[in-house]
C-alpha distance (Angstrom), angle and dihedral (degrees) to the residues before:
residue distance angle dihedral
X1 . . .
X2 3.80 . .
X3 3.70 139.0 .
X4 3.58 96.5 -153.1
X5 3.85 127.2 72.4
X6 3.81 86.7 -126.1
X7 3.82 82.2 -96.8
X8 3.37 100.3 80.1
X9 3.45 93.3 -104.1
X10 4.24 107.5 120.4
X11 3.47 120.9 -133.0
X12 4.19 119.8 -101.5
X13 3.63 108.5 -84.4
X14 3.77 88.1 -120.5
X15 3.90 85.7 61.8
X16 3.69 95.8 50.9
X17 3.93 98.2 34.7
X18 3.96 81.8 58.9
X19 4.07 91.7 52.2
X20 3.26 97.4 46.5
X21 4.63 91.3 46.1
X22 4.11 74.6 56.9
X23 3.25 103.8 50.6
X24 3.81 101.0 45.4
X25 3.76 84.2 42.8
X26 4.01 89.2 57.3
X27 3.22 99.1 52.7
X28 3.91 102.8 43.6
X29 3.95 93.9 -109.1
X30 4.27 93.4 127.8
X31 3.68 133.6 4.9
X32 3.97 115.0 -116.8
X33 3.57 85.5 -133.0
X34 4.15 101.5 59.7
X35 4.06 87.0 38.0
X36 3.55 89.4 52.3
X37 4.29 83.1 47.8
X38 3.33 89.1 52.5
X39 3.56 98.6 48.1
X40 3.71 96.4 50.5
X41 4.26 84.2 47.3
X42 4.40 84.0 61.6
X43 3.73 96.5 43.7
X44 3.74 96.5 46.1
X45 3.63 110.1 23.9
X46 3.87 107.3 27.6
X47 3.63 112.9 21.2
X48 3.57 125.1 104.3
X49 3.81 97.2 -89.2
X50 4.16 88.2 80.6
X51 4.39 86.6 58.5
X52 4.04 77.4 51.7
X53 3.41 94.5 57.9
X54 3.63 104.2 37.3
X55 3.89 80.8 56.0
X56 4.04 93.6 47.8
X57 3.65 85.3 55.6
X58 3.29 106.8 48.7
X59 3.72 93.2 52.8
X60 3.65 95.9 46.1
X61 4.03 100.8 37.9
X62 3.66 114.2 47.6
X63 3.83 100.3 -166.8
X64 4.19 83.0 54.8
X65 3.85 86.1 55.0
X66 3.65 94.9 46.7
X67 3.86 86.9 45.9
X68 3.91 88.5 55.0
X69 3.23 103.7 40.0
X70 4.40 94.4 44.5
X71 4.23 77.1 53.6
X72 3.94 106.4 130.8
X73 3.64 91.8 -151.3
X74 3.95 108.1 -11.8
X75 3.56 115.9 -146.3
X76 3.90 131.7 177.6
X77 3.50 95.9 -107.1
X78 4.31 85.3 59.9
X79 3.91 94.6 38.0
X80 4.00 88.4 52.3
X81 3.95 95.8 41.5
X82 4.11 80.7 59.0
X83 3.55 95.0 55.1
X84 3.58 110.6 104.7
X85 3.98 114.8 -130.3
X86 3.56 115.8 -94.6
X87 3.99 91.3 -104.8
X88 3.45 98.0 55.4
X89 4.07 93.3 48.6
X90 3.46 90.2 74.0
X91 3.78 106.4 58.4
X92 3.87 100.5 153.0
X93 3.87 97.2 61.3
């Protein structure tokens, strides 16, 4: 198997992150299911879309701002623990 279109050119990463899901799938090196765990653990719990939110926050909720910004040495873990749940962000509904 190649990365390259025989061009040069390589393949989309979508194309070879697929391939390479298969091929560790084939021959018994992960389980769909965990990747698929682990997967959903990036998109919801590490990607970018938590620095979004801290940032939302701070704008819109002072006391959050102060919070962050009085942080000795902020981490992700303290940013996210800050965040309020999504039922409580909307208070005017």
């Amino acid at each position: 198997m190649t990365t390259t279109s025989g061009r040069g050119d390589r393949l989309p990463a979508s194309l070879r992150t697929e391939a390479l899901e298969q091929l560790l799938t084939e021959r018994g090196l992960i389980d769909p299911k965990a990747m698929d765990g682990i997967i959903t653990t990036y998109e919801t719990n590490v990607g970018p879309l938590n620095g979004a939110k801290v940032v939302a926050n701070a704008w819109t909720d002072p006391g959050y701002r102060r919070r962050l910004l009085e942080a000795r040495a902020p981490t992700p873990e303290s940013a996210a623990a800050c965040i309020p749940s999504p039922s409580a962000q909307r208070r005017d509904t």
